[in-house]
Every structure is written in C-alpha cells, then in structure tokens.
C-alpha positions in Angstrom: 41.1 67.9 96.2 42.1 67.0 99.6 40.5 70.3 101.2 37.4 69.9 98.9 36.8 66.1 100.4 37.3 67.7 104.0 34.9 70.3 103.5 32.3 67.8 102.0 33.0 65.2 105.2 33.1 68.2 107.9 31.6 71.1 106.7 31.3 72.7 110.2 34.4 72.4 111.3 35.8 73.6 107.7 33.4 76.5 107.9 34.7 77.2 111.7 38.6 76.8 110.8 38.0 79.2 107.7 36.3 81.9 109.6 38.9 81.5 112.1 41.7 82.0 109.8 40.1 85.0 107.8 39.8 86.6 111.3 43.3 85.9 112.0 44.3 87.7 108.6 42.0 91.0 109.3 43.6 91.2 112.8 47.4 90.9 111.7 46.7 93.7 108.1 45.0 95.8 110.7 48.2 95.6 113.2 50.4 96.1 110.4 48.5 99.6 109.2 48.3 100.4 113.1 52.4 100.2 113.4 52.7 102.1 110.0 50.3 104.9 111.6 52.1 105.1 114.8 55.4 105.4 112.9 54.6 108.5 111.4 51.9 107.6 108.8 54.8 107.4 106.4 52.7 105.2 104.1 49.8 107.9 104.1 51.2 111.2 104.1 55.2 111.6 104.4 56.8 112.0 101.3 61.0 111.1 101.0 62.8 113.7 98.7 65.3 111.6 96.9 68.5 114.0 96.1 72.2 112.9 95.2 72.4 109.5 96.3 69.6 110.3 100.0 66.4 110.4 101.0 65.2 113.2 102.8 61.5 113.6 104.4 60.2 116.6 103.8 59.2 117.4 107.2 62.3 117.7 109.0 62.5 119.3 112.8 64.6 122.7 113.6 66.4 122.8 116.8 67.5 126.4 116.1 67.5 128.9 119.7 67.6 125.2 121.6 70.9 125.6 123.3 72.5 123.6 125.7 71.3 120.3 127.8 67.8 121.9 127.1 67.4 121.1 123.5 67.3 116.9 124.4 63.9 115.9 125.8 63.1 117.9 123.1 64.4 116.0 120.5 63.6 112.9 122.2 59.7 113.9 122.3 60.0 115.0 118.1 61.7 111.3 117.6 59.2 109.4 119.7 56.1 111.4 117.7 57.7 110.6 114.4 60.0 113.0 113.5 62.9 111.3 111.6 64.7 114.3 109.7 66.4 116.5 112.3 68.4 119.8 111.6 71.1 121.1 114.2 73.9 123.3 113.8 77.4 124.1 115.1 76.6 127.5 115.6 73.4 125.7 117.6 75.6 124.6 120.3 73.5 121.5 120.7 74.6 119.1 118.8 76.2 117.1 121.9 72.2 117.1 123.5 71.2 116.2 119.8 73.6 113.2 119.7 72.5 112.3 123.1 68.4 112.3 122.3 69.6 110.2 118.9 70.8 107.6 121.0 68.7 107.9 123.7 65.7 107.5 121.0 66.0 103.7 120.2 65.8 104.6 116.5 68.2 102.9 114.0 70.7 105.0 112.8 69.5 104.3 109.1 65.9 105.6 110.0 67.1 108.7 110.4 68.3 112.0 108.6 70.8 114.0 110.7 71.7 117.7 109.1 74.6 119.9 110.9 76.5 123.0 109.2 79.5 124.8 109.7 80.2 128.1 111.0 80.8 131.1 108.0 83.9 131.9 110.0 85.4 128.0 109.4 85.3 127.6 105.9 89.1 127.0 104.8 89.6 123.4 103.8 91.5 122.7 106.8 89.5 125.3 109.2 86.0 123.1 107.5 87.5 119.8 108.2 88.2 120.4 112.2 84.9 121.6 112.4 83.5 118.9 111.0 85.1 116.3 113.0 84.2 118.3 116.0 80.2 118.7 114.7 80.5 114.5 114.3 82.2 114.1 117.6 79.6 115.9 119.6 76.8 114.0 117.7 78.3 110.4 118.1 77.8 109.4 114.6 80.1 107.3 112.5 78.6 109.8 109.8 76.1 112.6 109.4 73.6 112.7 106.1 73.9 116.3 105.1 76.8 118.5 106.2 76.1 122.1 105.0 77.8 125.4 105.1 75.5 127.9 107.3 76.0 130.8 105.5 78.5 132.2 102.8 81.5 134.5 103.7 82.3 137.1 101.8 86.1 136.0 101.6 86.1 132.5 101.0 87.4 130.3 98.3 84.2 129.1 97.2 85.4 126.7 94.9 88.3 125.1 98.2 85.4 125.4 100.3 83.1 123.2 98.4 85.3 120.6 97.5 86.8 119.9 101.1 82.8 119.2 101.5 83.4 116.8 98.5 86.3 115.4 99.7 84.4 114.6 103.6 81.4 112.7 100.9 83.8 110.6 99.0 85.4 109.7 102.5 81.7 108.2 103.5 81.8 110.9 106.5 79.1 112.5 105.3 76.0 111.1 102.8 75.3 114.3 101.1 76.6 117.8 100.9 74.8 121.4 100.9 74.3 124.8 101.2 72.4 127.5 102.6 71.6 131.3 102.5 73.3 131.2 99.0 72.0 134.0 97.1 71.1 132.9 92.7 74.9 134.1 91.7 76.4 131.7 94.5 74.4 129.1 93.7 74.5 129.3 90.2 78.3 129.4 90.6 78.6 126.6 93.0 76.6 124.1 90.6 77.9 125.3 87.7 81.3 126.1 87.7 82.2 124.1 90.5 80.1 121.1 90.2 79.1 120.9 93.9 76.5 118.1 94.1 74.2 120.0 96.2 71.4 117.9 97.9 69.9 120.8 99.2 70.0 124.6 99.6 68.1 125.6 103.1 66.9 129.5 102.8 64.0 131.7 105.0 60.9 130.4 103.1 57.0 131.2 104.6 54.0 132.4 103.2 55.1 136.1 103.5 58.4 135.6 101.8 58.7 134.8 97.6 61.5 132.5 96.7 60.5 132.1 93.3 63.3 132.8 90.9 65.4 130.4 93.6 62.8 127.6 93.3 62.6 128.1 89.7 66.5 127.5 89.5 66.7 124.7 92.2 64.2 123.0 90.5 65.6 123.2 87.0 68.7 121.3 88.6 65.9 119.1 90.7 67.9 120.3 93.5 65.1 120.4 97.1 64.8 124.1 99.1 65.1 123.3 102.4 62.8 126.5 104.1 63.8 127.6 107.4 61.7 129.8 109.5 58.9 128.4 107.9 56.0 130.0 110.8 58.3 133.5 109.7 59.8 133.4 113.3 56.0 133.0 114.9 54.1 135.4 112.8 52.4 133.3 110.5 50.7 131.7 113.9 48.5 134.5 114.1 47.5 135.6 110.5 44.0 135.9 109.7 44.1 135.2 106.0 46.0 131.4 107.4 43.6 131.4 110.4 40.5 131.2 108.0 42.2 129.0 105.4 42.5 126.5 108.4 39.1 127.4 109.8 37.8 125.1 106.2 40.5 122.3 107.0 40.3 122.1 111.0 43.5 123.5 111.2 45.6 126.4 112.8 47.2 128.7 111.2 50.3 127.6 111.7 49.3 124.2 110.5 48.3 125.8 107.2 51.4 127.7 106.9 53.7 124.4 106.7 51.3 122.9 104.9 51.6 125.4 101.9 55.2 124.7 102.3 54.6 121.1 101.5 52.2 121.4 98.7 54.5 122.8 96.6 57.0 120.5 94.6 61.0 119.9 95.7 59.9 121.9 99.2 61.4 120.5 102.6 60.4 122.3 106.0 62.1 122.1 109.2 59.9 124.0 111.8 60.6 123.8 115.3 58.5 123.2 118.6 59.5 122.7 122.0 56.1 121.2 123.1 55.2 118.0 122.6 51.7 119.0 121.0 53.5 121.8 119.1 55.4 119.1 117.6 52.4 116.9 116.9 50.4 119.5 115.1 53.5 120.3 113.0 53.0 116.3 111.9 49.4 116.7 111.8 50.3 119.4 109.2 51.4 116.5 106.8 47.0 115.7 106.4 46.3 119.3 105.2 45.3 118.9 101.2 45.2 122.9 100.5 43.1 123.7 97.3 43.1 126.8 94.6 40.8 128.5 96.6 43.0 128.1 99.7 46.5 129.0 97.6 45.2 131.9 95.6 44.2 133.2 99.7 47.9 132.6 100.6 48.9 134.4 97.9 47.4 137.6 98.4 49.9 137.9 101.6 52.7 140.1 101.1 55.5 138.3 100.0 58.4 140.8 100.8 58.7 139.9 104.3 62.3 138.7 105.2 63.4 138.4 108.7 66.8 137.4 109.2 69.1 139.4 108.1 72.6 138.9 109.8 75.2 142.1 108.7 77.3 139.0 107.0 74.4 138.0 104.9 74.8 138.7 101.3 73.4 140.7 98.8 69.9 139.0 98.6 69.1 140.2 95.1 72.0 140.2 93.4 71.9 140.2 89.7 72.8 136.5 88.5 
C-alpha cells in the first residue's frame, strides 16, 4: 500500500524511479548473456558429455604434432577463445608447455578438462604408474580428468593394465579413465570382462572414415567416442561435397566436417589449430545445425578412408 500511496502523491517521480530501475535490470541480463557469450557460448551451443562420474565438452582441442615450447601460446590462444577441454599426450612431448599455458591461462582448474595418455611401450602396472606421475609432473596438476592408454600393445596384460588405471582413479589422481585405438574385441573385453569404467574411447573418426559398428557398441554402454583427426589429417578442408554443404550454412568445409562430428549423439572432437582464427572457426563450428539434406550429402563420401596406421596398431577389423 505504501508504494501505491507514493505513486498516487508523486506520480512523476514514481514513474522516473521505475523506468530507471527497469533500465537498470535490461542493462545487468544483457551483461550477464554478454559474459556467457564471451565464455564460449556455453549456454547456447556447447554441450557437456556426462560419463562415469565427469563432464566432458564435446569440443575438446588436439595438441597432437605441437612439440616442444612451441605448443604454449598455442594453448593459451585456444583457452582465452573458449576452449576448456584440452587433449595432450606423453608421446606429445608437450605436456610441460601444456601445464605452463594452463596456468598461465587464469582459468580455474575446475573449468577445465585436461586428457594425457600413456605410451603403448609403458603399460605394466608399475611401468604405467611412473609414467603417470611423470605426465602429472610435467602438467602441474594435483590431478588430470582423463588418463588414457594411447594405443594397445600386443603383449600386455590387459586386464593389469587397466586396473593400475583403476587403481590411479580410486587414488583421486585422476577423474576418469580411458582408452583409445581399441579395436570391438579389446573393447568389448575391457568393458566386459574386466569392468574398466571407460569414460571414453578416442579413435580416427571424419567424414571419410565409418565407425559405425564401434558407435553402435559405445553407445549401447553410453560410453562417448572421442574422434581424433577429425579434418582426416587436413583433407576434409578441401572437399567439394563439405565445401557446398557449408556454401548453404556460411561455413567452410572444415567447419562442416566438425560439425557433422557433433551432430551425431555420444560424439566428442578434438581438432587442432595453431592459429588463432583456425581455433575460432573450429568454435564457430559449434552454430552449424546440419540437416537431412546436408547428412545424406556427407554420406555419399567414401567412408573407407583411414589414415593412421602405425605397424603396432591392431587388427582394425577383427572379428568380435
């Protein structure tokens, strides 16, 4: 009653104060949607892939052929444009210039998603474990969020390999375990018979590659695909079937090709960019809404197309 009697004795100066605080609420929403755009639009567009106990975004960055001192302003430039989810590797040998561009970054450590992996040539318990603390060292973390093994060795005890991964979880060393380059028997085998909570399982996955039966089993144990290489190592960048998909959307090529990535369900990709604007159109990626029209194009691409193929990789299609 007391506001009612006010306006009735001065309505001008009740109309001026209520204009005045209407303004006030317009300007502070519209700073608040301005600080959720300039940290990566992660109210619009980035989705978090929730997976044993973490949250991954499913646009991660690659720091994969970045060796050395070189790979930090680099890092520092994907952090400061919005990257949160970054993917490193011992075999990398950058994880000290990763660690450094973390820090350097101003981020809290809670804000973001760090992956390493260990070497195929470390993966006895004890062999795993130095590795580890070396991997963590180098970073400077108290802890990384996924700790993976890089690829599978032909000789190793799959189910002691997987639990001294366990065992480094239940220690709080790292958040979440995984694998990659697991072929559908390992996998199988390591969820399965073992029981290895697997957060992820990172394989080559682009528009020229099928994963199919893999993403049909992932799924089936909601487990994410990480896809690495996910341009196919540059060559998606100039495709004319993704050039005039992204000629509709405003987009490049490129842009389309993570983009498919993302459309599909339980898919992470981690491309990589060394250029600042490289990095942002990877982001700008994330506003790409493809259509049937635009995935029945992408799937008239040959989808037989696998590019890394180390002599100690395994037996891609091995019978499960």
């Amino acid at each position: 009653m007391g506001i009612v009697r006010f306006a009735l004795r001065f309505p001008h100066t009740f109309y001026v104060v209520a204009a005045l605080i209407l303004f006030l609420g317009v300007v502070t929403i519209a700073r608040i949607r301005t600080a959720q755009i300039g940290h990566y639009e992660r109210s619009t567009f980035m989705k978090m892939i929730k997976t044993q106990g973490v949250s991954i975004p499913h646009l991660g960055f690659g720091t994969f052929r970045m060796p050395g001192g070189e790979s930090q302003p680099v890092v520092e430039s994907a952090i400061a444009l919005g990257f949160r989810h970054i993917d490193t590797a011992a075999m990398y040998e950058n994880e000290t210039a990763v660690g450094a561009a973390l820090a350097a970054s101003g981020v809290k450590r809670e804000e973001l998603f760090v992956t390493t992996k260990v070497w195929h040539d470390q993966l006895s318990p004890d062999a795993l474990h130095r590795a580890f603390d070396v991997s963590r060292g180098k970073l400077g973390l108290d802890y990384v969020d996924l700790y993976m093994i890089h690829w599978p060795n032909r000789d190793m005890d799959m189910a002691a390999t997987l639990e001294a991964l366990m065992a480094l979880r239940q220690r709080g060393l790292t958040r979440a375990i995984g694998v990659c380059n697991f072929n559908l028997p390992m996998i199988r085998r390591a969820v399965e018979e073992i029981g290895a909570p697997i957060a992820s399982h990172q394989v080559e996955y682009h528009p020229f590659l099928s994963q199919a039966p893999m993403l049909a089993y992932l799924r089936s144990k909601a487990i994410p695909l990480t896809a690495y290489a996910p341009l196919a190592q540059g060559r998606a960048v100039n495709d004319a079937t993704l050039a005039a998909v992204g000629s509709k959307h405003g987009a490049t090529a490129a842009q389309v090709a993570i983009a498919w990535l993302l459309d599909q369900h339980g898919v992470i990709a981690i491309p990589k960019a060394a250029r600042p604007e490289s990095q942002k159109a990877n982001l700008d990626a994330l506003g790409i809404r493809l259509d049937d029209e635009d995935r029945a194009a992408i799937a008239t691409l040959p989808k037989d197309q696998r590019f890394v193929r180390p002599p100690f990789a395994p037996e891609w299609d091995a019978a499960v």
